[in-house]
N, CA and C of each residue as an Amber inpcrd file, in Angstrom:
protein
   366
  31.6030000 -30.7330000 -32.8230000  32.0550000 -29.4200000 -32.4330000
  31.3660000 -28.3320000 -33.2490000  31.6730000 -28.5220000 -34.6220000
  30.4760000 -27.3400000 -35.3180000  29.2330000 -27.5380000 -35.1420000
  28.5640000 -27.8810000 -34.7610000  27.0490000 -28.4400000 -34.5520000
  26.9860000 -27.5110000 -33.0940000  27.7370000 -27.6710000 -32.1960000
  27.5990000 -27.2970000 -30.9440000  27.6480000 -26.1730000 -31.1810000
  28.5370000 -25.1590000 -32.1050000  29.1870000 -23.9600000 -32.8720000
  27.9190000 -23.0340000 -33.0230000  27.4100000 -24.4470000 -34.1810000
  26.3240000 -23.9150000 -34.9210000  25.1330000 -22.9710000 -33.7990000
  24.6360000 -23.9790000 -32.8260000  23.6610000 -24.3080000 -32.0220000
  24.1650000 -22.8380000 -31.1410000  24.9510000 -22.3790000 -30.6850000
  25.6550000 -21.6320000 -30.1000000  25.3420000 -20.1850000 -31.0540000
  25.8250000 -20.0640000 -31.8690000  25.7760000 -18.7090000 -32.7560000
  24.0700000 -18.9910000 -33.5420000  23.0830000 -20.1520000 -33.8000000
  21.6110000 -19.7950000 -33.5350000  21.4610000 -19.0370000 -32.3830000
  21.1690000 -19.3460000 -31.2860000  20.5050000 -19.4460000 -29.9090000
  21.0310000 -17.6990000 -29.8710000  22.4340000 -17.4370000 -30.0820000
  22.3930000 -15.7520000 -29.9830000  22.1200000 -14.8040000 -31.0860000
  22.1410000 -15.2440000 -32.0050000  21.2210000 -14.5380000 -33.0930000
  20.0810000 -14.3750000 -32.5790000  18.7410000 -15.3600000 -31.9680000
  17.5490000 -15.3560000 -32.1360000  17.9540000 -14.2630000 -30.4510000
  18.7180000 -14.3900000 -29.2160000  18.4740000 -13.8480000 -28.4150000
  18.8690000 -12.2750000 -29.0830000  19.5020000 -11.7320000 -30.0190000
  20.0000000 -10.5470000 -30.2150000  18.8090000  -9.9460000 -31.0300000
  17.9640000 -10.8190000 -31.6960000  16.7530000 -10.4510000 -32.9040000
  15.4710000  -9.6780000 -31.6220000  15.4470000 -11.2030000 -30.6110000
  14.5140000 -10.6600000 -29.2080000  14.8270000  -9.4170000 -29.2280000
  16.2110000  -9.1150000 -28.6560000  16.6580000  -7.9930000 -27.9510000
  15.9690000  -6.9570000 -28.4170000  16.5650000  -6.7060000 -29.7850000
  15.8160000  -5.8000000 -30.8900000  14.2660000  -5.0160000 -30.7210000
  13.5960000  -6.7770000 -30.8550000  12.3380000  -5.9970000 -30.8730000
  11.6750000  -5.6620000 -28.9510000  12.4640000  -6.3250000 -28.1920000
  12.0240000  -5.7170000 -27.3690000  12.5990000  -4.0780000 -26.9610000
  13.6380000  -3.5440000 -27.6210000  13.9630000  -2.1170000 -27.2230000
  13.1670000  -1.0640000 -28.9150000  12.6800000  -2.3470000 -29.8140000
  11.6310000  -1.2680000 -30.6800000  10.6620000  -0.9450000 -30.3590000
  10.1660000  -1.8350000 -29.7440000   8.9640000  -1.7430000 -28.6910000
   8.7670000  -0.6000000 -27.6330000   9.9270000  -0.7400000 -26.9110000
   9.8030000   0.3520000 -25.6740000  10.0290000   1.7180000 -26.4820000
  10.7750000   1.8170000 -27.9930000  10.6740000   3.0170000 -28.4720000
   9.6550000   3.5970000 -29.2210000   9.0360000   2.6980000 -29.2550000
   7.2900000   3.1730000 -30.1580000   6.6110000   3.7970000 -29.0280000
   6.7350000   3.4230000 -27.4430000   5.8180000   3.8500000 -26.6440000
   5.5240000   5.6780000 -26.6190000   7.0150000   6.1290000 -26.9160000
   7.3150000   7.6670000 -26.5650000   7.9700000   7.9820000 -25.9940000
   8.1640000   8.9040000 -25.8110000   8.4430000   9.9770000 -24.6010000
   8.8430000   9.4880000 -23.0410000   9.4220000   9.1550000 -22.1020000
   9.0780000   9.3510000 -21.1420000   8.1570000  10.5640000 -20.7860000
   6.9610000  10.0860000 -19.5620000   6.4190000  11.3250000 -19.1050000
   7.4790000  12.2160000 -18.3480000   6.6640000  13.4450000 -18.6950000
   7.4280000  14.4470000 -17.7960000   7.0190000  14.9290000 -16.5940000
   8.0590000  14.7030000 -15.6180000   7.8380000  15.1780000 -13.9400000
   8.0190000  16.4620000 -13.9570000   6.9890000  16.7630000 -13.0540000
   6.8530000  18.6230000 -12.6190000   7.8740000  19.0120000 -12.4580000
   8.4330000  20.2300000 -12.3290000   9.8310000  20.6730000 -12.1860000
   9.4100000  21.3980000 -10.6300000  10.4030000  21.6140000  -9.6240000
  10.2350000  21.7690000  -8.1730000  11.4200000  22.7830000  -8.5290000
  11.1420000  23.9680000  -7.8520000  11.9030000  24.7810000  -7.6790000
  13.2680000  25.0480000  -6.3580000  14.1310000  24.7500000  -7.2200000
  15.3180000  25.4280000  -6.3780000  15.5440000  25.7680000  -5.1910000
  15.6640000  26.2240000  -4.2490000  15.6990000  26.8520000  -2.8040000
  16.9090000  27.7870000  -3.1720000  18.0170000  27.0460000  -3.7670000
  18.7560000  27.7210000  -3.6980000  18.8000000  29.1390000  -4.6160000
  17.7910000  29.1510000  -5.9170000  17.8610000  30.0920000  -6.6160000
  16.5170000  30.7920000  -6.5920000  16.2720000  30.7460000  -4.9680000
  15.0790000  31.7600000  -4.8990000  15.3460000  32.6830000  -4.3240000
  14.7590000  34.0870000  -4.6220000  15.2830000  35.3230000  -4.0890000
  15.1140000  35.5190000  -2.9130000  14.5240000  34.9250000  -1.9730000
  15.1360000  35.2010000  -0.6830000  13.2490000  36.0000000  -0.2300000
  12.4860000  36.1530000  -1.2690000  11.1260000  36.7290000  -0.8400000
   9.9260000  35.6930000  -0.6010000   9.2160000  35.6670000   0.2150000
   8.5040000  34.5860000   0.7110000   7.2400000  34.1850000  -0.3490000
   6.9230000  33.3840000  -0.6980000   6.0220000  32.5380000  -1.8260000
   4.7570000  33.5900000  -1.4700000   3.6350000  33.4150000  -2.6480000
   2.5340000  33.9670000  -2.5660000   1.3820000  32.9820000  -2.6110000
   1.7570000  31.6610000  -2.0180000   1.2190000  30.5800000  -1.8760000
   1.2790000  30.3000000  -0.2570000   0.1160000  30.7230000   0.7810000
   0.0670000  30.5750000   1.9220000   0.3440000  29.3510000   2.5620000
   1.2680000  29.0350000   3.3800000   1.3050000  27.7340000   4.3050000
   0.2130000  27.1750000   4.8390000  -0.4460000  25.8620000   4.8460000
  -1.5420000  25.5820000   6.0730000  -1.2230000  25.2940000   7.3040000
  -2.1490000  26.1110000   7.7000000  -2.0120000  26.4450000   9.3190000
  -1.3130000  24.8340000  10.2240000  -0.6440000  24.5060000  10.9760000
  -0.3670000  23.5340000  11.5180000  -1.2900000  23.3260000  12.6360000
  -1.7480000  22.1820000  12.9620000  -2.7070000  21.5970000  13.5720000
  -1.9520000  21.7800000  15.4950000  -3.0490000  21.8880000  16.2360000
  -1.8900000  21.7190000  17.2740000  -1.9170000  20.5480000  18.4250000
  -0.1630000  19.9370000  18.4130000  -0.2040000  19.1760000  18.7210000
  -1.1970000  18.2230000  20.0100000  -1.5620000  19.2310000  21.0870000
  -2.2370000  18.5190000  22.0040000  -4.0260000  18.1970000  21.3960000
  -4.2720000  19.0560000  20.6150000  -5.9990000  18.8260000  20.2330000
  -6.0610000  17.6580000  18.9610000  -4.6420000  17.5160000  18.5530000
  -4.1800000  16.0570000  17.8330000  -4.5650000  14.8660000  18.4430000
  -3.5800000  15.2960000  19.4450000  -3.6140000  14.2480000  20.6390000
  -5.0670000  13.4640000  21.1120000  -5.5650000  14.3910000  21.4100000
  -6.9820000  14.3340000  21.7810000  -8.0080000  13.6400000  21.2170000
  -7.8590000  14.0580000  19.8580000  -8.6130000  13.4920000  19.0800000
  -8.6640000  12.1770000  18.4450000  -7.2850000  11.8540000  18.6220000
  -6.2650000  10.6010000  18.4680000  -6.9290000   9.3720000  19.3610000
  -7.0800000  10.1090000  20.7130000  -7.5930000   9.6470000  21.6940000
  -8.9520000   9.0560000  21.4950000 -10.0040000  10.0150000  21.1930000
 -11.3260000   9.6760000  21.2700000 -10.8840000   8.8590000  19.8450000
 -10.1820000   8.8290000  18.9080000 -10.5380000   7.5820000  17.6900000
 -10.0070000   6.1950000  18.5410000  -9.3580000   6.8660000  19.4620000
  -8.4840000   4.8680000  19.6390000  -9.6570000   3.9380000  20.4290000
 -10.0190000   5.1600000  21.6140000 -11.3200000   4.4880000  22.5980000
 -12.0850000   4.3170000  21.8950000 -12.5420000   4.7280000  20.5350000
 -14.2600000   4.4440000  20.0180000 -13.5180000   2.7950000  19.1700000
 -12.7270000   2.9250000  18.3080000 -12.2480000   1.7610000  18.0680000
 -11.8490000   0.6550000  18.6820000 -11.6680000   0.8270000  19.9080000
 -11.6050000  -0.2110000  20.8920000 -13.1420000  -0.4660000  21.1730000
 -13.6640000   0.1270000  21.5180000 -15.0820000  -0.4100000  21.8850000
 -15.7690000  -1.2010000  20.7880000 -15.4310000  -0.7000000  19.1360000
 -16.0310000  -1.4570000  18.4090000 -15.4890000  -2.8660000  18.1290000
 -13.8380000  -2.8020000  18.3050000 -13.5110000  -4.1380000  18.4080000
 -13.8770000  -4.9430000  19.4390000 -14.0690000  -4.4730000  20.4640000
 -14.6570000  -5.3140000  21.5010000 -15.7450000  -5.9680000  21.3030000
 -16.9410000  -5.4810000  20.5870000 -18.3140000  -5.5400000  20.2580000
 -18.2810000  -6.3000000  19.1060000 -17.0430000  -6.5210000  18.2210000
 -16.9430000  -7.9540000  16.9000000 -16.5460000  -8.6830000  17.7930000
 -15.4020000  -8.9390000  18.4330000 -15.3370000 -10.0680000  19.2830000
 -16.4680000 -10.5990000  20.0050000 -16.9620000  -9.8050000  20.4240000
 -18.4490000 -10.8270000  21.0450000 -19.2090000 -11.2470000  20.1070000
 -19.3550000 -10.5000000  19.1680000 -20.1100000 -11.4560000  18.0340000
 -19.3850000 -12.6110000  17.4920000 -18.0220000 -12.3470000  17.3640000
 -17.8170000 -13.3120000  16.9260000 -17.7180000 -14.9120000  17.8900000
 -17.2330000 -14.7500000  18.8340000 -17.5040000 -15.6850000  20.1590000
 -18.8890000 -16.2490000  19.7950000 -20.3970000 -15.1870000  19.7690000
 -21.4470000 -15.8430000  20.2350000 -21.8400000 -16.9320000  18.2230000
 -20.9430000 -16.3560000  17.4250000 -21.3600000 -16.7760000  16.3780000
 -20.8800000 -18.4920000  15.9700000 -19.3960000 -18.0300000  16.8080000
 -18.4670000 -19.3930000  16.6700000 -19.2250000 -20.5780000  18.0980000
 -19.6510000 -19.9250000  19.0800000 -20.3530000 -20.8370000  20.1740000
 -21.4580000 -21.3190000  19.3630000 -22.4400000 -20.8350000  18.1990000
 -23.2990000 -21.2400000  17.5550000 -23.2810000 -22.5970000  16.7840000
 -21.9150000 -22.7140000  16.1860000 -21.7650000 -23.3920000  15.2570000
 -21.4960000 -24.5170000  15.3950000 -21.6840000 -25.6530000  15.1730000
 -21.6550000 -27.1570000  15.5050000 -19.8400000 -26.9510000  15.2070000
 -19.5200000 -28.0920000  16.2460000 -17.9810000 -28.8190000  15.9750000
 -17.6910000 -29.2760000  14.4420000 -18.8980000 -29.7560000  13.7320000
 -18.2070000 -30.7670000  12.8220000 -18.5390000 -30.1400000  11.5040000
 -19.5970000 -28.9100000  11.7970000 -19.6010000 -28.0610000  10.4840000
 -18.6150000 -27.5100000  10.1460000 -18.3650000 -26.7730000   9.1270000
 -18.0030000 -26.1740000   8.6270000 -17.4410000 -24.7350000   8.9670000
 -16.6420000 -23.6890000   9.1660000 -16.8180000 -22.2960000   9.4190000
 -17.7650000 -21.5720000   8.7410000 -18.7170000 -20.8010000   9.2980000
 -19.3330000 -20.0630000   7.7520000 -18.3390000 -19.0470000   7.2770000
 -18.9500000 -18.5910000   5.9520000 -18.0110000 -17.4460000   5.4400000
 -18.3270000 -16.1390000   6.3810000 -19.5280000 -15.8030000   6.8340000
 -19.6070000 -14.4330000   7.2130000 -19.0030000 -14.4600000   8.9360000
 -18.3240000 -15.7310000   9.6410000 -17.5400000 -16.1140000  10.6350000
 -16.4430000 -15.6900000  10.2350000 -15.8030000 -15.8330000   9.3510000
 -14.2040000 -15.4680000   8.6270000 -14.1240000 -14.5640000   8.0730000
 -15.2390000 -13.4390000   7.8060000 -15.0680000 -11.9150000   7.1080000
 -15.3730000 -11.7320000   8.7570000 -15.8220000 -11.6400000   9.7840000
 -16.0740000 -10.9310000  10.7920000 -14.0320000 -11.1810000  11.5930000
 -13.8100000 -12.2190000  11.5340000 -12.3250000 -12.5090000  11.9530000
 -11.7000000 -11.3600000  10.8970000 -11.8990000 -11.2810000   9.8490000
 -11.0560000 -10.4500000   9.0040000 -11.3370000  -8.9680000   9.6850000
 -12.6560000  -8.3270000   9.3230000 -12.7190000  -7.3630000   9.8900000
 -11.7510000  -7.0170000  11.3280000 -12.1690000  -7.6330000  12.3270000
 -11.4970000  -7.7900000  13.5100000 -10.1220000  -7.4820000  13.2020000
  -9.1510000  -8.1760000  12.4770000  -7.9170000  -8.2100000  12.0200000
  -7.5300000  -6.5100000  11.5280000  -8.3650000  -5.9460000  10.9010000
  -7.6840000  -4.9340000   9.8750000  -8.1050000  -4.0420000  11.4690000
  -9.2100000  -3.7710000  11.8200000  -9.7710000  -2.8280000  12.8350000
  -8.2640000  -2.7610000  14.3030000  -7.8680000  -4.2880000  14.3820000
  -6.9580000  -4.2450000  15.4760000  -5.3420000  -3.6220000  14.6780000
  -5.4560000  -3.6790000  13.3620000  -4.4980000  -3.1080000  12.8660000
  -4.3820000  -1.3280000  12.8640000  -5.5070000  -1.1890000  12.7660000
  -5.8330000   0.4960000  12.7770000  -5.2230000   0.8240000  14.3360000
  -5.6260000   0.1710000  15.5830000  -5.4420000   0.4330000  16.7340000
  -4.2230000   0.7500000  16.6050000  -3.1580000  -0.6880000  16.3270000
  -2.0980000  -0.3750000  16.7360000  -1.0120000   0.6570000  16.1380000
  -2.0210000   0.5290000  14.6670000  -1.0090000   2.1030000  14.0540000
  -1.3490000   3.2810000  14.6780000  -2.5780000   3.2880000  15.1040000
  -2.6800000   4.8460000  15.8160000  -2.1410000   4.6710000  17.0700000
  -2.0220000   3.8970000  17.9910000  -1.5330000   4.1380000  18.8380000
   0.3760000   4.1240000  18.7180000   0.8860000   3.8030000  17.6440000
   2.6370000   3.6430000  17.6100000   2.6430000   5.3130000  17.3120000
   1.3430000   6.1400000  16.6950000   1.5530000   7.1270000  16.0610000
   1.4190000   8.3180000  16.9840000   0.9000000   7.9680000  17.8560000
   0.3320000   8.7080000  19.1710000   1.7380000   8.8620000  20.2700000
């Protein structure tokens, strides 16, 4: 029973000694940094900033443009897929994949990812 005692009041000494130096540690670092301070709304006088708004874009020439990125990106994904088809028709059954076969699949991957975010965004 004292042995177990013992073993018991070690094990939290050495975890309370840890403790220690891990919160001396975080106090040698400093300071937290300091975040910008954002002004109030509520304790502004009511007179408009001398910091101009940027102009807002408008929505239909958004649109538009949205447009010509999705069609040009479709065409280029179209144009890895055929490479990749004529690259994978190249390659023997029992070889190997090459690597620049599996960066062109990758590419493909991120490019069809762009599509579909612009188009959920559209």
């Amino acid at each position: 029973m004292k042995a177990e005692r013992r073993l018991f009041l070690s094990g939290l000494a050495v975890a309370l000694a840890g403790g220690k130096v891990f919160l001396s540690a975080a106090q040698r670092q400093g300071p937290a940094p300091r975040l910008p301070q954002i002004p109030d709304a509520s304790t502004s006088s009511g007179q408009p900033s001398d910091v101009p708004l940027p102009p807002r874009a408008d929505p239909k020439v958004q649109l538009k443009e949205d447009q010509k990125t999705l069609r040009r990106d479709v065409d280029h994904l179209v144009q890895l897929a055929k490479d990749l088809k004529e690259e994978a028709d190249k390659t023997q059954e029992t070889e190997v994949l090459s690597l620049s076969l599996v960066k062109k699949a990758e590419e493909i991957e991120k490019l069809a990812r762009q599509i579909k975010d612009l188009a959920r965004a559209a």
